[in-house]
N, C-alpha and C positions, 0 to 999 in steps of 0.2 A: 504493500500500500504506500509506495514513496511516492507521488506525485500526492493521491488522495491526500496522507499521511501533511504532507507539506503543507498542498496550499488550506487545508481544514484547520492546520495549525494558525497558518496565517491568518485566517477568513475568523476563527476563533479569537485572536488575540486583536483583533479590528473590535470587533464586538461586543466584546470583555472592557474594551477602552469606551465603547460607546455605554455599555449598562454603567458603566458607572458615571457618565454622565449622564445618562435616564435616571440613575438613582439619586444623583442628587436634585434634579430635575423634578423627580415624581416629591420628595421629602423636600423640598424647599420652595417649589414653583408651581407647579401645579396642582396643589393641596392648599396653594391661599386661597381663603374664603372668595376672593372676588375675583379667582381667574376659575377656581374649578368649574362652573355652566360653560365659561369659553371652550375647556379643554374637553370637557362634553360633546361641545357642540364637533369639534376639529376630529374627533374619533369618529362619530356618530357619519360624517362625511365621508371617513376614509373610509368605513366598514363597507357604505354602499360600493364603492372603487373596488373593494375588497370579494364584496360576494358576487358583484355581476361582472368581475374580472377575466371565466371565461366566455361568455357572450359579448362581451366590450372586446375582447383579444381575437374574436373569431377563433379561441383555440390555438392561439398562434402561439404561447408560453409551452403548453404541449409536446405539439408538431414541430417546436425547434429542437425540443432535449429525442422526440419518438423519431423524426426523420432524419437528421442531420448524418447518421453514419451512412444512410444512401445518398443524399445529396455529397458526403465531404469529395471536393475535389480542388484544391486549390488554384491551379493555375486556371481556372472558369471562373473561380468567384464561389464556388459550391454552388454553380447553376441559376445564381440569383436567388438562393435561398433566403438570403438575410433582405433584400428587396419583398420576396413572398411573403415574408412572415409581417413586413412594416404593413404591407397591402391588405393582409388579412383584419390586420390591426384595427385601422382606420376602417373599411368596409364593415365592420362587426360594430365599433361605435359606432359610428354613422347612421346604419340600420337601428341601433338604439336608441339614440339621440332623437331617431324622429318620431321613432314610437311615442318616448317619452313627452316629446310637444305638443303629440295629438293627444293625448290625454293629461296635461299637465296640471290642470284643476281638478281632476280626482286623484289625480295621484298625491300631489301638496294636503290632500286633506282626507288620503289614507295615510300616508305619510308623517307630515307633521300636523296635520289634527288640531287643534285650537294652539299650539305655542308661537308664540311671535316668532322665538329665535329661529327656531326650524324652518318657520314659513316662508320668514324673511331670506332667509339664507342657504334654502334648498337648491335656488340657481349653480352655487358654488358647483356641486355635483357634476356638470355636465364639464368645464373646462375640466376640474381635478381628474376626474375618470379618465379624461383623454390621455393627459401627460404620464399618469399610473400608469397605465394600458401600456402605454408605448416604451414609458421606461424599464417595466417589468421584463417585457418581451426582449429586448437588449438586455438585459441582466441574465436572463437566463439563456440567448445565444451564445452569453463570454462564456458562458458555462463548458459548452460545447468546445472550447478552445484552452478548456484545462487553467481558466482564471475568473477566479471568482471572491479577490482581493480587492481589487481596485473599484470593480462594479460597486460593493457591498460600501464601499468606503462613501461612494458617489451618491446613490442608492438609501440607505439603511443610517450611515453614520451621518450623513450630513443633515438628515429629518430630527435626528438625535440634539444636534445644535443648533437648527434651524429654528422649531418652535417652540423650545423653551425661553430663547431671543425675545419671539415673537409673544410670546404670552407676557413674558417681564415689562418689553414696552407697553402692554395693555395693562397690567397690574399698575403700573408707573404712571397711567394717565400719557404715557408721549405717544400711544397711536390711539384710534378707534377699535373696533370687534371689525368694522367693513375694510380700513387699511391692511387692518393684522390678516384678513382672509386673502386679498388681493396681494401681499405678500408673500401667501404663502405658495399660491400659483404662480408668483415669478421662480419662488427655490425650487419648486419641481418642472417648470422653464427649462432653468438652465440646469437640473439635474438630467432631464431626458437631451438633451444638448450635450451637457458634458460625456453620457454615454456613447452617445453618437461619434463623436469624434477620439472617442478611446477604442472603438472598432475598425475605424478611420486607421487610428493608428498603428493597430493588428496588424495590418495589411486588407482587413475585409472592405469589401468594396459593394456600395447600393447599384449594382450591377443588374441589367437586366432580367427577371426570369425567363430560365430556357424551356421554353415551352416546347422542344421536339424532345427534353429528356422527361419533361412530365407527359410522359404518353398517356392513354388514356387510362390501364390500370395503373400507375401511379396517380392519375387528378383522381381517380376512382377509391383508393384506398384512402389517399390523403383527407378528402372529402367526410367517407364514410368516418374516420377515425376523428376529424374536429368536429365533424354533428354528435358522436356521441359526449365526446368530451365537455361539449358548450351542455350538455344534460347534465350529463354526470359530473363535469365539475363543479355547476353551480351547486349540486345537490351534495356533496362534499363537503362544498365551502359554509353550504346552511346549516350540514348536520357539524361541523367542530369552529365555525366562524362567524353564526347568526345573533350570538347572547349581544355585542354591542350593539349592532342594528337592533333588537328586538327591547333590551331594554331601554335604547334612545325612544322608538318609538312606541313603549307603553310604558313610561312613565315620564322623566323628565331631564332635561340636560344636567342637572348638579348631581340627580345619582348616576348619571349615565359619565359625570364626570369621577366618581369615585369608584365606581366600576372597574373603568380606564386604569385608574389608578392602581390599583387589585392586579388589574390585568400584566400594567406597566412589571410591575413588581416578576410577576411570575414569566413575563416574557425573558425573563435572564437564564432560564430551563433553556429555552428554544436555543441558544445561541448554540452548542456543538449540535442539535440538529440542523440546523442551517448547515453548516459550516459542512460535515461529515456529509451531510444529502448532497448540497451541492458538487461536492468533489466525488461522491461514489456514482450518481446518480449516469452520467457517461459514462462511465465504466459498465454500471450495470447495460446499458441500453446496447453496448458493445458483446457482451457478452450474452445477452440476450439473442443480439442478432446473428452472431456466430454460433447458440447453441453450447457455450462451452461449460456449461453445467458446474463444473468441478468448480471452477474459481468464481461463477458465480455464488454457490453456495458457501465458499470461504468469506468472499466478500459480506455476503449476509448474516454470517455468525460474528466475523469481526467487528463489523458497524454496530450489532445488535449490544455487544457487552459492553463496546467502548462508549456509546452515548447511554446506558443504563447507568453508568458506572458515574460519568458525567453529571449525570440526571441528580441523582443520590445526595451528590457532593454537595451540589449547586443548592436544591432541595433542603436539604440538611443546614447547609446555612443560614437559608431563610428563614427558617421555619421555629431555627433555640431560640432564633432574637428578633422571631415577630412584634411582639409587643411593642419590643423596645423600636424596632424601626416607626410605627406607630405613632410612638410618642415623640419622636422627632418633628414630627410632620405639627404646623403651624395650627391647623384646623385638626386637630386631632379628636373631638369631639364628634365629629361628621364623621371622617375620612376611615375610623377603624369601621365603621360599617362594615367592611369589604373585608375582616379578618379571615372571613370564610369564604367570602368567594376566594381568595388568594389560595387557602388549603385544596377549595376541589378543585380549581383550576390547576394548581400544580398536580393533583396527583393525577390528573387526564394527562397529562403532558409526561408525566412517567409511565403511564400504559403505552401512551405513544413511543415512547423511546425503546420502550420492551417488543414490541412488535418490528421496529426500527425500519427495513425499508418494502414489509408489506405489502404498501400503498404503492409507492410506485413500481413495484417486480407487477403486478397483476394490470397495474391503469398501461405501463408499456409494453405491453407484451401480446401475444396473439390474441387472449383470453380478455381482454377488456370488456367485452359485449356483456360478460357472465355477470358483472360489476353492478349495470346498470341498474337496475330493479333496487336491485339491494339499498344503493346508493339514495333514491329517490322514496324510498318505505324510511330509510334511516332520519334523513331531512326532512320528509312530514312527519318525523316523530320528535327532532329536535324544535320544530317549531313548535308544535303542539305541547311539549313540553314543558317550552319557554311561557307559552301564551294561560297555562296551566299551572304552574308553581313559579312564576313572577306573583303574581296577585297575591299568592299561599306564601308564599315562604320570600319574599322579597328580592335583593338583589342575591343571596346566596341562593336562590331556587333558577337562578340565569346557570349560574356557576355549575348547582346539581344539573341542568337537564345536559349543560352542554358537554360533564361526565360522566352521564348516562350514554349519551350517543356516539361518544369516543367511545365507550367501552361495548356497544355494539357494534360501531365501524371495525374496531380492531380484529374483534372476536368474528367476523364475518371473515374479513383478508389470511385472519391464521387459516381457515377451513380452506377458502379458495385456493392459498398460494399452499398446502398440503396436498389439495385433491389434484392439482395441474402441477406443480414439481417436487411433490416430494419433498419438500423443504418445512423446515419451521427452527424459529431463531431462538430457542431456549435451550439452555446447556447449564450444567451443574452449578457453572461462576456467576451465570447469573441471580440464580437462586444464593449464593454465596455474599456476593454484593449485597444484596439486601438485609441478609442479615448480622453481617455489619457494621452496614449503615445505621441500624436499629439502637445496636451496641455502643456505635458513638451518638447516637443522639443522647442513651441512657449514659455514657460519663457524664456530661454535662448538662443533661436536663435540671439538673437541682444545684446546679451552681445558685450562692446566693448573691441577692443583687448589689452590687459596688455603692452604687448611690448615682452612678453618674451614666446615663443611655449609650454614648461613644464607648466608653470604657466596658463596660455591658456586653455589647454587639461586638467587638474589638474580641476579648475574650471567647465568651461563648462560640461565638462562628468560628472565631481562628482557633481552639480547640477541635471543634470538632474538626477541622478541614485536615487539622493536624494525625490527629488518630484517625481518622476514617482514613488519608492519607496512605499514611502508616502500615494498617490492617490489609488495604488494598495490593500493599505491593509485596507486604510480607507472605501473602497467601496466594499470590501470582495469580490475581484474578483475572488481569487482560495482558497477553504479551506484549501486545503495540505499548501497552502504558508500560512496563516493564522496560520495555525496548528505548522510550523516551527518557526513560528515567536513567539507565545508563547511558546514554547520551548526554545528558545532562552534566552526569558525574566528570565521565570523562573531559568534558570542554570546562567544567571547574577544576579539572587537576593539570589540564593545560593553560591556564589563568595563572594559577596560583605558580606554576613553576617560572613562568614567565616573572 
């Protein structure tokens, strides 16, 4: 796994640099009384970007990681692939866009419903979606090209520093809520620009499509594979991505901004799944298309333990000094609302890491058709869910439905990707990881408290990270972390000789 190995490292250590600028972000800025409804509102936006992402994409984020090894040909341009995919783009919003204007007074008032903020500021929607759409689709072509450092920097880390900017100048009185929004489509401007010209730089070229190498069974397959996926993945993205669209719009921006915040928190899980998906995920589609079984199923047990193990750590540290992160936060009277949404959300995000690349062995593979049903039963159950213990159980009944239907999306993909390769991602270390991780929460679960929250959080987590640490590598839970770890050693005994 040396390239994976590499750039996941890098793509990880981008991320790592950016949560903790979320993290101070989420505990200093976004938790002031008078910015959390903004930040509400700014998620409540992105979500819709979010869930109609593949109908807005025409499937083109897909179709670049599922096609790319038939198209790769460099000295053509890979056929005008990366041209196909922009055209898809655009064509799938487009088609959207007008739908939406024809019925744009039902939908504002299925949508946002009696709140000004929503009402007023539902237009935001149609530019954002675009600039999303298209930036995403570039981010996941560099994919294709074995980089997914620079993207994610472009991408992911600069939204990281973009709108906690822009919230501060609204807490501060120096912009408006309409400035601060029209700002924020110039950063995703010039983010889906700055992508463009780092493909530029690649060498990839907006090169014609060759339309004599899309013969007709390829326009044919290609076709049939982005119709299902524009189904299926919106029905995906409903059943594990609907709780911030569903609680923006049945209740109100300020929980929907402490939601976020919950969410903010727990999103620090997700970073080695980014990072390890992105870098396996060519690999796998490679190996997929070649059939070569063997090293795809290596690849699948190694990604499996190494992001559980991730998971754990990450998990673990959140979790001894919940409180205390809490009580950081300025509006702490509000904001702990979401103690528990942060708990189920993270542990869906640990089932997810458990099952690890699932989803995508089954969505790229011959077998996707098998998906669909499932996919689409799963997302009228997460809505249903949401629409059903929101009202009952409040913002943590968002949290439970939406690890309910992780935990059926998963428990579906194990059976599928068993009955079509023989494969499933559990092994003894995994089970081993777990417990203990358990073992270092129990050292320091009864630590008593210092007096001071920094000191608190400082402790607690850096014990745990320390022994769980520890545990991990004395017990040889994952080789790759083993393998990094003397690496490590050794480039500190060549320092120190130095």
């Amino acid at each position: 796994m040396g390239v994976i190995q590499r750039q996941g490292i890098k793509h990880s250590i981008v991320n790592f640099v950016g949560l903790g600028v979320g993290m101070v972000s989420t505990l200093f800025v976004y938790s002031q009384k008078d910015v959390v409804e903004a930040y509400g509102l700014v998620q409540f936006l992105l979500s819709i970007g979010m869930i109609g992402f593949p109908l807005f994409s025409f499937a083109g984020s897909a179709v670049a990681l599922r096609f790319f090894p038939y198209f790769e040909d460099k000295p053509s341009g890979h056929h005008g692939f990366l041209s196909l995919l922009l055209g898809m783009s655009l064509l799938g919003w487009s088609v959207c866009a007008g739908i939406a204007l024809l019925f744009w007074e039902n939908i504002q008032t299925a949508v946002a419903g009696e709140s000004d903020l929503r009402h007023d500021h539902l237009w935001v929607a149609f530019p954002l979606t675009l600039l999303f759409t298209v930036a995403t689709v570039f981010t996941q072509y560099a994919a294709n090209l074995k980089r997914i450092v620079v993207p994610s920097l472009l991408f992911d880390f600069s939204l990281k520093m973009a709108l906690p900017t822009l919230l501060v100048g609204l807490w501060m009185h120096w912009i408006s809520l309409q400035t601060m929004l029209w700002l924020l489509l110039v950063h995703f401007a010039l983010v889906t620009a700055g992508l463009a010209v780092y493909l530029l730089f690649m060498g990839e070229r907006f090169t014609k499509p060759d339309w004599h190498f899309l013969n007709p069974k390829m326009r044919r397959d290609l076709g049939t594979y982005a119709g299902f996926v524009m189904i299926s993945g919106v029905a995906v993205l409903l059943t594990v991505r609907a709780d911030t669209f569903l609680v923006g719009a049945l209740t109100d921006m300020k929980r929907t901004g402490i939601y976020a915040i919950a969410l903010n928190i727990a999103v620090a899980i997700d970073i080695p799944i980014k990072g390890l998906h992105a870098a396996s995920v060519p690999f796998m589609t490679k190996y997929l298309a070649e059939k070569n079984w063997t090293e795809l199923s290596n690849l699948y047990h190694k990604v499996s333990i190494n992001l559980l193990t991730a998971g754990l750590l990450l998990f673990g540290c959140i979790w001894v000094s919940v409180d205390d992160l809490y009580q950081l936060m300025p509006n702490t009277g509000e904001v702990s609302q979401g103690k528990y949404v942060l708990l189920f959300l993270c542990i869906g995000k640990l089932i997810e890491m458990a099952v690890s690349l699932n989803s995508p062995l089954v969505y790229y593979s011959e077998y996707y058709r098998y998906s669909l049903v499932s996919f689409c039963v799963l997302a009228a159950a997460n809505v249903g869910f949401n629409i059903w213990l929101i009202p009952l159980l409040g913002l943590p009944g968002a949290a439970l439905a939406t690890l309910l239907s992780i935990t059926g999306y998963s428990l579906f993909g194990l059976a599928l990707v068993w009955t079509k390769f023989r494969m499933q991602p559990f092994t003894r270390s995994m089970a081993l990881a777990g417990v203990l991780a358990l073992a270092a929460v129990a050292a320091v679960w009864f630590l008593p408290s210092t007096g001071y929250v920094l000191l608190n959080i400082a402790l607690r987590s850096g014990l745990f990270a320390l022994l769980f640490g520890v545990l991990v590598i004395r017990f040889r839970v994952s080789e790759d972390i083993l393998s990094l770890w003397a690496t490590g050693q050794e480039r500190v005994r060549a320092v120190l000789k130095i």
